[in-house]
N, C-alpha and C positions, 0 to 999 in steps of 0.2 A: 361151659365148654371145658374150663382146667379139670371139673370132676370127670366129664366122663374121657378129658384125654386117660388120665392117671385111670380110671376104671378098665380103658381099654388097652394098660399096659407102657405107656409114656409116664414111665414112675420116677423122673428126676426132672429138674426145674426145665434145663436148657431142650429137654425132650418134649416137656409141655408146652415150650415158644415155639417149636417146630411144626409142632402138630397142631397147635392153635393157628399158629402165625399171627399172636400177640406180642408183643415187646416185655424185655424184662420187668420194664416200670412198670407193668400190668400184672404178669404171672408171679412175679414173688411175691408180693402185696397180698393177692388173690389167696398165695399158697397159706401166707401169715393168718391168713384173718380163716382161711378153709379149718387148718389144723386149731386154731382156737378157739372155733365152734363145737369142734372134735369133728371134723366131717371127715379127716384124713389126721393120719400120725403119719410121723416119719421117723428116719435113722439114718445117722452117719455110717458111711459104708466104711470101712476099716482102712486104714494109714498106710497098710501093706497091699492091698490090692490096687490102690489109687497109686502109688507109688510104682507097681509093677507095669504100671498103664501108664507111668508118666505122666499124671496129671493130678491136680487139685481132687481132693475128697469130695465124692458126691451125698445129696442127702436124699435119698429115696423115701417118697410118698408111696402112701396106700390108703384106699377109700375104707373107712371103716361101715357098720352097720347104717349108724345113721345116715353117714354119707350118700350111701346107696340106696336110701329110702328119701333121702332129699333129692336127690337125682331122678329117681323115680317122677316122687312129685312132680319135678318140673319140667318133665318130658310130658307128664300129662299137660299141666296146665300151659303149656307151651312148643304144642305139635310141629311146630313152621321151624324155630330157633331149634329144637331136636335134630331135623331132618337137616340141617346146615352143618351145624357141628360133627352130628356123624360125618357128613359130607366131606370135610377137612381134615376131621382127626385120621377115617380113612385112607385118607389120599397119600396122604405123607409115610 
C-alpha cells in the first residue's frame, strides 16, 4: 500500500498515513526499510521553501524502477490486497 500511495503521487510521509490510513509507527518503518531495498529514494525538500510554508522540512519519496516492478509483482500475485489499496489511496 505505501508503494503504490507514493506511485500514485502521495510523495511525503504524512501523505502516505493519509492515504493509507496507517499510523506513523507503521509508514516510516515501511518508508526506512522501502528506500534500503532501493524500492524508492528520497530528498529533503529545501529550508527555504519549508520555511515559506511554515513548517518542518519535508522528505519526498519516489518509486524508483525496481520499485515499480516490485509493485507490479504484487499486484499480480495479490489481486484482492490491489483492489483494496487502490480503494483507499483513491479515496483520500
Amino acid at each position: 500500500m505505501v508503494l503504490q500511495a507514493i506511485e500514485l503521487g502521495r510523495i511525503y510521509g504524512y501523505s502516505v498515513m493519509e492515504a493509507t490510513g496507517l499510523p506513523s509507527g507503521t509508514v516510516y518503518p515501511a518508508l526506512r526499510r522501502l528506500e534500503m531495498d532501493g524500492l524508492i529514494v528520497s530528498r529533503w525538500e529545501k529550508q527555504g521553501v519549508a520555511q515559506s510554508g511554515q513548517r518542518p522540512p519535508r522528505k519526498y519519496y519516489r518509486i524508483t524502477r525496481a520499485g515499480k516492478s516490485s509493485l507490479n509483482a504484487g499486484r499480480k500475485e495479490y489481486p484482492r490486497l490491489s483492489e483494496i489499496a487502490s480503494a483507499v489511496v483513491e479515496k483520500v
